[in-house]
C-alpha positions as CSV (number, residue, x, y, z in Angstrom):
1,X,4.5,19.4,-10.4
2,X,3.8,15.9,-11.1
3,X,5.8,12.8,-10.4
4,X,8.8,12.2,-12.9
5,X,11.0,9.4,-13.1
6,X,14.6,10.0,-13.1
7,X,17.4,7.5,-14.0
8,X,15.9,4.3,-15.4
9,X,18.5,1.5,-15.3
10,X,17.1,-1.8,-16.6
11,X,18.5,-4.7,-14.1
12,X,16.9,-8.0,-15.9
13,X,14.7,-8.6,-18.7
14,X,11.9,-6.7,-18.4
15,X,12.5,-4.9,-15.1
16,X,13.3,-1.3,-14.7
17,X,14.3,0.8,-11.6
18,X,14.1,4.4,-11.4
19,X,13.8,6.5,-8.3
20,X,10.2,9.0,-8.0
21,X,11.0,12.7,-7.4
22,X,7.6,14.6,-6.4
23,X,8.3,18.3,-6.5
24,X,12.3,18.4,-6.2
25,X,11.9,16.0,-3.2
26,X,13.3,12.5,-3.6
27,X,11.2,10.1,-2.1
28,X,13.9,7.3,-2.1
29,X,11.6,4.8,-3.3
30,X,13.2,2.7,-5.8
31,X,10.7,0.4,-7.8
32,X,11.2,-2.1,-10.1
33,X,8.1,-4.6,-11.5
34,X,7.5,-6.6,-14.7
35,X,3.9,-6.1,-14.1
36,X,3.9,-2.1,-13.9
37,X,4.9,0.4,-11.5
38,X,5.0,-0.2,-7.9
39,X,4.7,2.3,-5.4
40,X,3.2,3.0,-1.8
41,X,0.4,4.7,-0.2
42,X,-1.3,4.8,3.5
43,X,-4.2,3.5,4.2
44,X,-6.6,3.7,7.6
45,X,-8.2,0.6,8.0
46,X,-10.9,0.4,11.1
47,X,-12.7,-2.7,12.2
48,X,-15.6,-3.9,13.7
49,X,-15.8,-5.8,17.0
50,X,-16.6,-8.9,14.7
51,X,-13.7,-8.5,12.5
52,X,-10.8,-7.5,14.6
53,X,-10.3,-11.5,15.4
54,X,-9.8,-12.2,11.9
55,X,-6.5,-12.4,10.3
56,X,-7.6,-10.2,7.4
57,X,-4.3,-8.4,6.8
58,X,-2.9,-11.3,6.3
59,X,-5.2,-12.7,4.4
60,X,-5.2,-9.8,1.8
61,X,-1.3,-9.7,1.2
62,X,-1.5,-13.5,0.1
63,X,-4.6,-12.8,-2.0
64,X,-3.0,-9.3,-3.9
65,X,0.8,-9.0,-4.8
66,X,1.4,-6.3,-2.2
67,X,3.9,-6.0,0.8
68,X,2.5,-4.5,3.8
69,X,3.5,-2.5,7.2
70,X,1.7,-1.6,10.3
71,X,2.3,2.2,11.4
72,X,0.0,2.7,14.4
73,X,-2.8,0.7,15.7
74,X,-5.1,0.8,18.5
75,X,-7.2,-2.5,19.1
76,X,-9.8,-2.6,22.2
77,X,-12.6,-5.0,22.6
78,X,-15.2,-3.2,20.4
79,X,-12.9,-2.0,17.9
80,X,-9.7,-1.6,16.2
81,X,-8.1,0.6,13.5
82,X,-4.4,0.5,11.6
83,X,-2.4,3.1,9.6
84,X,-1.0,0.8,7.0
85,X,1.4,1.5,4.3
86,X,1.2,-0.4,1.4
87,X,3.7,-1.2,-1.6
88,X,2.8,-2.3,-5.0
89,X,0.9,-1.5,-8.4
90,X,-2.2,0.6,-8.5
91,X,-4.4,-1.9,-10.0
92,X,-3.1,-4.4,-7.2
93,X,-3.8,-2.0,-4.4
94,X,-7.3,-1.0,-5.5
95,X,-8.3,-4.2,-5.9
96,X,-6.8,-5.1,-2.1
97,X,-8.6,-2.1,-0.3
98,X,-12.1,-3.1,-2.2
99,X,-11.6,-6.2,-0.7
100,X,-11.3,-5.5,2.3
101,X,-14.1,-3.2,2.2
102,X,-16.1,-6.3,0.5
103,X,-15.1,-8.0,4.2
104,X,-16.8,-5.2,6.4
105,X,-13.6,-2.6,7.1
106,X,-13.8,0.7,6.7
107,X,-11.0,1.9,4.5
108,X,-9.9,5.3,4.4
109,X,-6.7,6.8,2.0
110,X,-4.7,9.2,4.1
111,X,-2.1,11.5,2.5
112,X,1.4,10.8,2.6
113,X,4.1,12.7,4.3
114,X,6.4,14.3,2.4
């Protein structure tokens, strides 16, 4: 079964809310965009020993119109990796992992939890 939207309550102009159900399961994410659908999806981000100074993270959620939160990381000298959810549109989030592929990381999609 695919996702379905159920209850779509428009709150201003041009933004709609409706909560994603995937199978029967709520996923209690509410979303609401002018610009399309927002939703999440977890990402595993690993660096190299020249990249895990840089603040690219941060960097990439001022660059894309995403919102961003650290699961798990594990940073040593040589290396470092992060379990990342991000929020927002597809097209946003695509263009925000090939980014940060463009700087160097590796960037793998994991599967959500449900």
């Amino acid at each position: 079964m695919g996702v379905v939207f159920s209850k779509t309550v428009q709150l201003k102009k041009g933004h709609d809310m409706g909560v994603i159900h995937r199978g029967g399961h709520n996923m209690a994410e509410v979303l609401g965009s002018p610009m399309g659908v927002k939703f999440g999806k977890k990402v595993k981000l690993t660096f190299s020993n020249c990249l895990i100074t840089k603040p690219l993270i941060y960097e990439m959620t001022h660059i894309y119109d995403i919102i961003t939160n650290i699961e798990q990381a594990d940073i040593k000298n040589s290396e470092g990796w992060v379990i990342l959810e991000v929020n927002g549109t597809g097209s946003e989030m695509d263009k925000a992992f090939q980014w940060m592929a463009d700087q160097g990381v590796e960037v793998q999609m994991m599967l959500p939890n449900f």
